[in-house]
C-alpha positions in Angstrom: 116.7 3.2 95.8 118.3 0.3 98.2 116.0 -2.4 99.3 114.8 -2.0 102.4 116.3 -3.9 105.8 114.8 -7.1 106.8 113.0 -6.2 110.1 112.7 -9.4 112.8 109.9 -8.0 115.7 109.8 -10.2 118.7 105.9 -10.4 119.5 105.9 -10.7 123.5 108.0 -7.9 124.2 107.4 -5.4 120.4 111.2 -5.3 120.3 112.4 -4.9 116.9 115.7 -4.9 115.3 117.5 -4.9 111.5 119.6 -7.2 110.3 123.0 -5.7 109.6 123.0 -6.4 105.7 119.9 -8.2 103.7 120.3 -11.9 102.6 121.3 -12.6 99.1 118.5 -15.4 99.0 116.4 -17.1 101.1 114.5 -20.6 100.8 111.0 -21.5 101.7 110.5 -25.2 102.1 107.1 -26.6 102.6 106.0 -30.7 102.5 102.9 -33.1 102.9 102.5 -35.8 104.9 100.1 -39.1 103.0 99.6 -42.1 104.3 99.9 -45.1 101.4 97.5 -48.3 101.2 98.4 -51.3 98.8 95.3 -52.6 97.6 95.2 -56.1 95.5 94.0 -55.3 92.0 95.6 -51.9 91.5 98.4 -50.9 89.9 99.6 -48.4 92.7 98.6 -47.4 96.3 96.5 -45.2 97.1 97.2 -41.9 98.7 95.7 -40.8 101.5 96.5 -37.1 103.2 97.9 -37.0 106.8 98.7 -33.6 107.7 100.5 -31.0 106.4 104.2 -30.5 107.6 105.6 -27.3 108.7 107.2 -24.3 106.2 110.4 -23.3 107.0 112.6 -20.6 105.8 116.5 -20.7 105.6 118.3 -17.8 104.9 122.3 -16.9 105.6 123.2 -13.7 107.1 126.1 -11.6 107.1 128.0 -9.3 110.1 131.1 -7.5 109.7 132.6 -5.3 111.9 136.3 -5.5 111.1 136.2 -1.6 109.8 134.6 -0.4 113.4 137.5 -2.8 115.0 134.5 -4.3 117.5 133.9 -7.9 118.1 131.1 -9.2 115.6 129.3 -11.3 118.3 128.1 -8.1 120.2 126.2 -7.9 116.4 125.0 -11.3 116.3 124.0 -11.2 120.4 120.2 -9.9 119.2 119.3 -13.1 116.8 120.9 -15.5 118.9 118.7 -14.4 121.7 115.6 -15.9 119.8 117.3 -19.7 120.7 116.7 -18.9 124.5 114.1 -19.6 126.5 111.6 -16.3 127.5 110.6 -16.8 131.7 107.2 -15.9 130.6 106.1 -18.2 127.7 108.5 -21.0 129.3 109.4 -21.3 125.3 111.8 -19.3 122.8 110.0 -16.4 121.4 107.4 -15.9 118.1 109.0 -13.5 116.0 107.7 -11.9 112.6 110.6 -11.8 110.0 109.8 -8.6 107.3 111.3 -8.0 104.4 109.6 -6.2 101.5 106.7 -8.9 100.1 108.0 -11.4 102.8 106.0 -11.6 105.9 106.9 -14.8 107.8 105.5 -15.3 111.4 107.9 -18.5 113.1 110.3 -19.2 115.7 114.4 -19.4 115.2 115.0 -23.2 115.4 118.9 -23.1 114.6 121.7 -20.8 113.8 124.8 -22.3 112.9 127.9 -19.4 113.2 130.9 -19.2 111.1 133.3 -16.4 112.0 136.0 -15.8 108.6 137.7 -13.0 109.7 139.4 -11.8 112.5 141.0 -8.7 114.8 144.9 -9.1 115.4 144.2 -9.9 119.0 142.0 -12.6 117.9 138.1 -11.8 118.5 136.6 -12.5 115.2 134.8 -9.7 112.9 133.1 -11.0 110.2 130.3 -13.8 110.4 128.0 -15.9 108.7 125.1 -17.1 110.4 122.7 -19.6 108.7 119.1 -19.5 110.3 116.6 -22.3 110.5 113.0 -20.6 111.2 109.9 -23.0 111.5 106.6 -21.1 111.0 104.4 -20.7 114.4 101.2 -21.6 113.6 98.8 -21.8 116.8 95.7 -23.4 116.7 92.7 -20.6 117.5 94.3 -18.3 114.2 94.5 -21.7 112.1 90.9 -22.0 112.8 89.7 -18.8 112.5 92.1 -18.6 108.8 91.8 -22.0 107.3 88.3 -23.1 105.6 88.9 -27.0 106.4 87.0 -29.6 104.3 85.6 -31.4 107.3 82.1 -30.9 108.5 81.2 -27.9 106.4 80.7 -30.0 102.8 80.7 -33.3 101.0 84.1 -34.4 100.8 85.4 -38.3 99.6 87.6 -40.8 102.3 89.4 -43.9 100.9 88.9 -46.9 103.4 92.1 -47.7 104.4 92.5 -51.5 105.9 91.1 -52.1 109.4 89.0 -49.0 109.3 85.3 -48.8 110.8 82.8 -46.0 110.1 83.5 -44.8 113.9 86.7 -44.1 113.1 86.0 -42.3 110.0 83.7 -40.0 111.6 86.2 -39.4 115.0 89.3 -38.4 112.5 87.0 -36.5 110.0 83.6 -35.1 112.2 85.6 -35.2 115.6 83.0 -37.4 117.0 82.5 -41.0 116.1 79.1 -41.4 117.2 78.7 -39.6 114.0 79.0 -42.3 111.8 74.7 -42.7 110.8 75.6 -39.9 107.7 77.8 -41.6 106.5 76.5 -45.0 106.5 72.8 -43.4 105.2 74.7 -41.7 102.1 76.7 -45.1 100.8 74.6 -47.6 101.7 76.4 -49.3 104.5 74.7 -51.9 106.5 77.2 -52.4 108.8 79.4 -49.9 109.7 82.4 -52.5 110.9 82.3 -54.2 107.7 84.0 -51.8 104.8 86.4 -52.6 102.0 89.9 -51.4 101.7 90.4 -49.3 98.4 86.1 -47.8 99.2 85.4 -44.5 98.3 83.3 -42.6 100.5 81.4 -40.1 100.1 81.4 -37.8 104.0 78.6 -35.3 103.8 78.0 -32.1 105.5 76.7 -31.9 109.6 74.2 -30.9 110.5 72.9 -33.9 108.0 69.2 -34.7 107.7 68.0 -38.3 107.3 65.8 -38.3 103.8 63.8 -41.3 104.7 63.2 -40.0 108.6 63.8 -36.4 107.9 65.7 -36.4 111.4 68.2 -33.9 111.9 72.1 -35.6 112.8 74.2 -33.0 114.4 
């Protein structure tokens, strides 16, 4: 039984179309971003995570109409489509790519065309198109997808160099006013004053103070 045709659906308009023969591979590439701090006295840096960088997949694909005598870019017209601009998102369209166990929901970023074969009156007949897709992530399904290690339980922050307890809490809680939990759990005095190289332990909101038993939202 053949394997099945890659399927591309465009999601604002539920137009769907096959590609005109499967890929012999494809490549998923996916990277982090950390920041790195020198401290004096180790033997490394220390690593810090940033953000996460987006996946991407690359695939080539293949279009040949040199049997039906018919120019190959009336073929290719469908995917290159994805590069333009839709009037009503003001931005190229979110596609879904399927094909069998691959389920890959992005935008078409690049397609570079190389035409190898042509009619005797010169409109070309066979092309390969490699295709860039970066995957479309928007925020509200991140959120309601991705269990983040933020406000929901204990988690540990290396003090990089210049950093202040406010700042912690702004890039961690979202609100730097939210800095009393963390000073109460290490110990801090003075929340300007920390160490490059510290661990820190960030605890859960809502966080209640054990001495006062005051609730810190």
């Amino acid at each position: 039984m053949p394997l099945a045709k890659a399927k591309i659906l465009v999601e604002a308009t539920g137009n769907q179309f096959e590609v005109m023969f499967n890929p012999e591979e494809y490549t998923i590439n996916k990277d982090n971003n950390f920041a790195s701090q020198n401290v004096p006295g180790l033997s490394g840096p220390i690593l810090q995570f940033v953000h996460g960088n987006m996946r991407t997949l690359e695939m080539e694909l293949f279009f040949d109409t040199y049997e039906a005598h018919t120019d190959v870019r009336d073929q290719i017209a469908n995917l290159l489509d994805l590069l333009k601009i839709n009037g009503d998102l003001h931005a190229p369209p979110i596609i879904q790519i399927s094909w069998a166990s691959l389920q890959f929901r992005c935008v078409l970023a690049r397609a570079s065309q190389k035409f190898i074969l042509f009619l005797p009156d010169g409109r070309p007949a066979r092309a390969r198109i490699s295709c860039t897709f970066n995957e479309y992530i928007d925020p509200e399904r991140e959120a309601k997808e991705v269990n983040r290690q933020t406000s929901t339980y204990t988690k540990a922050h290396i003090v990089i160099a210049g950093e202040t307890l406010s700042a912690i809490a702004a890039a961690i809680y979202g609100d730097p006013a939210q800095w009393r939990p963390i000073a109460i759990v290490n110990e801090v005095d003075d929340p300007r004053e920390l160490t490059a190289g510290q661990s820190l332990q960030i605890p859960p909101l809502p966080f209640i103070d054990p001495e006062t038993g005051e609730v810190l939202a």
